[in-house]
Kinemage of the C-alpha trace (Angstrom):
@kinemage 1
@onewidth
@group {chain A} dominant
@subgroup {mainchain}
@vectorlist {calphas} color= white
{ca unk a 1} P 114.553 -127.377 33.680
{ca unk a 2} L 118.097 -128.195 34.266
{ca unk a 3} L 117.616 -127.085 37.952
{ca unk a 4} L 114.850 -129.359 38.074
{ca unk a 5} L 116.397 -132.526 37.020
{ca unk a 6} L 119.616 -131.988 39.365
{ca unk a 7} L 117.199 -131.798 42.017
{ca unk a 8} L 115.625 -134.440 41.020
{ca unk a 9} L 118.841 -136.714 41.044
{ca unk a 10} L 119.952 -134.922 44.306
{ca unk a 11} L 117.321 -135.678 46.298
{ca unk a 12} L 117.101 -139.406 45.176
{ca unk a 13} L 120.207 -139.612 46.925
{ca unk a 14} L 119.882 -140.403 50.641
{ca unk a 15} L 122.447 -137.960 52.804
{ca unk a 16} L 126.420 -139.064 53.486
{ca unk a 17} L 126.729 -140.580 56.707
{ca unk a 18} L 128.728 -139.115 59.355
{ca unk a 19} L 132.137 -139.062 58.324
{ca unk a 20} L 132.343 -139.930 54.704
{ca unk a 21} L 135.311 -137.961 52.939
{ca unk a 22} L 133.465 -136.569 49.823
{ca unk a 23} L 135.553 -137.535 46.653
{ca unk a 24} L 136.975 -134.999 44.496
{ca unk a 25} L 136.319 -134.260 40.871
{ca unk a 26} L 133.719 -133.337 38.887
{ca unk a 27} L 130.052 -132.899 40.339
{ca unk a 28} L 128.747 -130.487 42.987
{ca unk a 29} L 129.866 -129.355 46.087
{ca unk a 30} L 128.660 -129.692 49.463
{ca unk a 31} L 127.904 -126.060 49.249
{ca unk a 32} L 125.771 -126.258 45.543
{ca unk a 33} L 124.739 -129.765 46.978
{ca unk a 34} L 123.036 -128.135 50.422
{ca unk a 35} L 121.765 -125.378 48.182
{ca unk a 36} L 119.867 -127.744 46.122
{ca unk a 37} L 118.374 -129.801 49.329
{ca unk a 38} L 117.474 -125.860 50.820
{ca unk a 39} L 115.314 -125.063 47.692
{ca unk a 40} L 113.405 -128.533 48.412
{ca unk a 41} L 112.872 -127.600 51.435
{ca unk a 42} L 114.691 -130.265 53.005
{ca unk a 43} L 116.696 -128.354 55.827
{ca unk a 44} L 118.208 -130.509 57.635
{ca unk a 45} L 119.638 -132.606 54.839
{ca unk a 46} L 121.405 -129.136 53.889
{ca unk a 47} L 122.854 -128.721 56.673
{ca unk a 48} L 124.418 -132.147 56.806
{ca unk a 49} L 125.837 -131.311 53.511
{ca unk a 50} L 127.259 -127.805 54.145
{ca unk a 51} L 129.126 -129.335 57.390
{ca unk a 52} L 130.353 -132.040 55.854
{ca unk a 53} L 132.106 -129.792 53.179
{ca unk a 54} L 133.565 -127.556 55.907
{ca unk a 55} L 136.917 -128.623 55.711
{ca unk a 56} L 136.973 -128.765 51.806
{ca unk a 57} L 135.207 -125.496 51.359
{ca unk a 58} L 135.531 -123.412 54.431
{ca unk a 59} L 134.563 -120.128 53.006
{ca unk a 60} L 131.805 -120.999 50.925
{ca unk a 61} L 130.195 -123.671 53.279
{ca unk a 62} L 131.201 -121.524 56.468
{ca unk a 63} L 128.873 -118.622 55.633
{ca unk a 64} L 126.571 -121.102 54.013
{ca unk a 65} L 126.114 -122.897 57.264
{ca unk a 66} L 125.472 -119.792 59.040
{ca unk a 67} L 122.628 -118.667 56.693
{ca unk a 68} L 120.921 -122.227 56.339
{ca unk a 69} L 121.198 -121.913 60.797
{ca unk a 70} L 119.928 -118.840 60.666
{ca unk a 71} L 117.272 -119.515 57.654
{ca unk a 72} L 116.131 -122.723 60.063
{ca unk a 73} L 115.533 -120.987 63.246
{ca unk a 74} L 113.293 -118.601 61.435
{ca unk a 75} L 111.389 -121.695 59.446
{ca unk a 76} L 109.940 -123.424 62.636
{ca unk a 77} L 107.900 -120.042 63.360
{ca unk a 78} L 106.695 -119.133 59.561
{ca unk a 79} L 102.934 -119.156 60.680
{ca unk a 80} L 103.744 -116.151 63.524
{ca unk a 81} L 106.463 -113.875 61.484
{ca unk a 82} L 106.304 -110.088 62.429
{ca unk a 83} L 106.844 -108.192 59.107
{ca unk a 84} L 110.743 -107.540 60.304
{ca unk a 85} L 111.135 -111.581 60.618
{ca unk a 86} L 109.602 -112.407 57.620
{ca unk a 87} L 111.922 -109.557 55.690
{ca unk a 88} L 114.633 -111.296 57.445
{ca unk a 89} L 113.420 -114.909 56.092
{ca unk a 90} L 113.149 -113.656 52.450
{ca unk a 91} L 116.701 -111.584 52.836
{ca unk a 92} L 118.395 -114.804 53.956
{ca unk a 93} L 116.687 -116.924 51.294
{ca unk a 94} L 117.911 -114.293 48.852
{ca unk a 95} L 121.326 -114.988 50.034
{ca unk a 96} L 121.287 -118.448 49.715
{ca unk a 97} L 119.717 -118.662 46.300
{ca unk a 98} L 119.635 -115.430 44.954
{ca unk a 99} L 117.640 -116.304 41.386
{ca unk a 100} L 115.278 -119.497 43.029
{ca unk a 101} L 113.427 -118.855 46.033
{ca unk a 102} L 113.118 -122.138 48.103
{ca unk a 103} L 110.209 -124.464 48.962
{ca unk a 104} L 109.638 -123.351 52.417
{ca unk a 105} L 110.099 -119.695 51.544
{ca unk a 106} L 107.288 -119.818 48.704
{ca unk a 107} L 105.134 -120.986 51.921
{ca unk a 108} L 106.090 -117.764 53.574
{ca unk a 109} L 105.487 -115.561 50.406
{ca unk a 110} L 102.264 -116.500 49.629
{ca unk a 111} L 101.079 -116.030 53.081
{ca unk a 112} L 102.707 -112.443 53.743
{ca unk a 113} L 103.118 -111.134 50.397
{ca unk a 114} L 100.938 -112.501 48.003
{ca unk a 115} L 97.608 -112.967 50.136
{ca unk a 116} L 97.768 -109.814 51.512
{ca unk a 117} L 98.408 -108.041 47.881
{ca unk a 118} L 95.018 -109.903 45.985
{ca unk a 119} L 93.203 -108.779 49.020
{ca unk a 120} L 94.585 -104.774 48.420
{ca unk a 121} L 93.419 -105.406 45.049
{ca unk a 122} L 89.703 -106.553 45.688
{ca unk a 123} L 89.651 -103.738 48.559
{ca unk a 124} L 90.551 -101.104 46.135
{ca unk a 125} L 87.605 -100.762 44.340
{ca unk a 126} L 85.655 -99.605 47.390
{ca unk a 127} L 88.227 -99.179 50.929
{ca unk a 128} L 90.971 -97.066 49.129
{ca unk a 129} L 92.755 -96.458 52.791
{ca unk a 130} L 92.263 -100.368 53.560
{ca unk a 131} L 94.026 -101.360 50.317
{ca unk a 132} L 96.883 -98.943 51.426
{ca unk a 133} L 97.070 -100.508 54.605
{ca unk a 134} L 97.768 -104.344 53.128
{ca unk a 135} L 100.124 -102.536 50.551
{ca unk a 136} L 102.415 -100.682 53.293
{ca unk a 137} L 101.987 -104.339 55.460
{ca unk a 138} L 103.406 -106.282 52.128
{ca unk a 139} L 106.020 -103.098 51.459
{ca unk a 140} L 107.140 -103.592 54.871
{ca unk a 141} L 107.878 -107.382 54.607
{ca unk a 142} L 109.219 -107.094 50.983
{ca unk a 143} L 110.049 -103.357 49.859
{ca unk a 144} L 111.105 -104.445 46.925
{ca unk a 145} L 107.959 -106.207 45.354
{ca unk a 146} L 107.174 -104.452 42.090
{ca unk a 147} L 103.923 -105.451 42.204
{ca unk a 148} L 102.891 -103.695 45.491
{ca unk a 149} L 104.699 -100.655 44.259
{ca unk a 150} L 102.651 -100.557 41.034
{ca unk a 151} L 99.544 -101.302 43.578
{ca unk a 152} L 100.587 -98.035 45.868
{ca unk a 153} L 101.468 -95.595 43.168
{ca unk a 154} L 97.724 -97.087 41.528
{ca unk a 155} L 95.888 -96.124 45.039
{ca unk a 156} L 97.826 -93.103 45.765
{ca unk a 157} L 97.228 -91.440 42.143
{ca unk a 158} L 93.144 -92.550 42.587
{ca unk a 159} L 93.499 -91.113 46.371
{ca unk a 160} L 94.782 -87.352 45.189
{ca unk a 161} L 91.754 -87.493 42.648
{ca unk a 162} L 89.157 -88.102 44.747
{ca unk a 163} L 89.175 -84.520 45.834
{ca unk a 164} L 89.414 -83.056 49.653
């Protein structure tokens, strides 16, 4: 909830033109500021923010500004990932918010991870091998996902006791 509200105040805020020293003190900085604009999706705003805070924060906004570049490139081609790109996508969104997956990367899970896993589930009732096929497809992309896992170790133990 708190999340929500800063972002809610942050993105009310229109982006600091070119060249505007950024006052210290309390608040956020450029870094937590472009993180907040990244999980609304709004890259480009990010960016501008991370830059800005270069000089301030060179460490923190240095390798932030690679991963939003990075995160960016990969965003424009969401709709045409091969499973190593879209691993790549949800690593570097990991890396930039490691608890709160961003806007644009929820568009990329549903379409590669969670899609493809309610599908293995309706399959498995009757194509056993066509289930495993999403599952390894979603493992591939996200090795990590408990819920595939659960899914394959599920298909697997009914495979082995369906006999030869």
């Amino acid at each position: 909830m708190i999340l929500a509200l800063a972002l809610s105040v942050v993105l009310t805020q229109p982006a600091p033109p070119p060249g505007l020293q950024l006052p210290r003190g309390p608040g956020p900085t450029a870094a937590e500021t472009g993180k907040l604009y990244f999980l609304a999706g709004e890259l480009a705003t990010a960016q501008q923010w991370v830059q800005r805070g270069l000089k301030r924060e060179p460490k923190t906004c240095g390798r932030l500004n690679k991963l939003l570049a990075e995160y960016a490139f990969l965003a424009n081609h969401i709709d045409e990932f091969t499973s190593e790109q879209a691993r790549a996508f949800f690593e570097l969104d990991r890396q930039i918010s490691p608890t709160v997956r961003g806007k644009l990367t929820e568009k990329a899970y549903e379409r590669y991870v969670r899609k493809p896993l309610d599908l293995a589930r309706s399959r498995a009732k009757g194509d056993v091998a066509g289930a495993l096929e999403l599952v390894q497809h979603v493992l591939a992309v996200d090795p990590k996902n408990r819920d595939a896992l659960a899914l394959q170790a599920e298909l697997v133990g009914n495979r082995s006791d369906a006999g030869p």
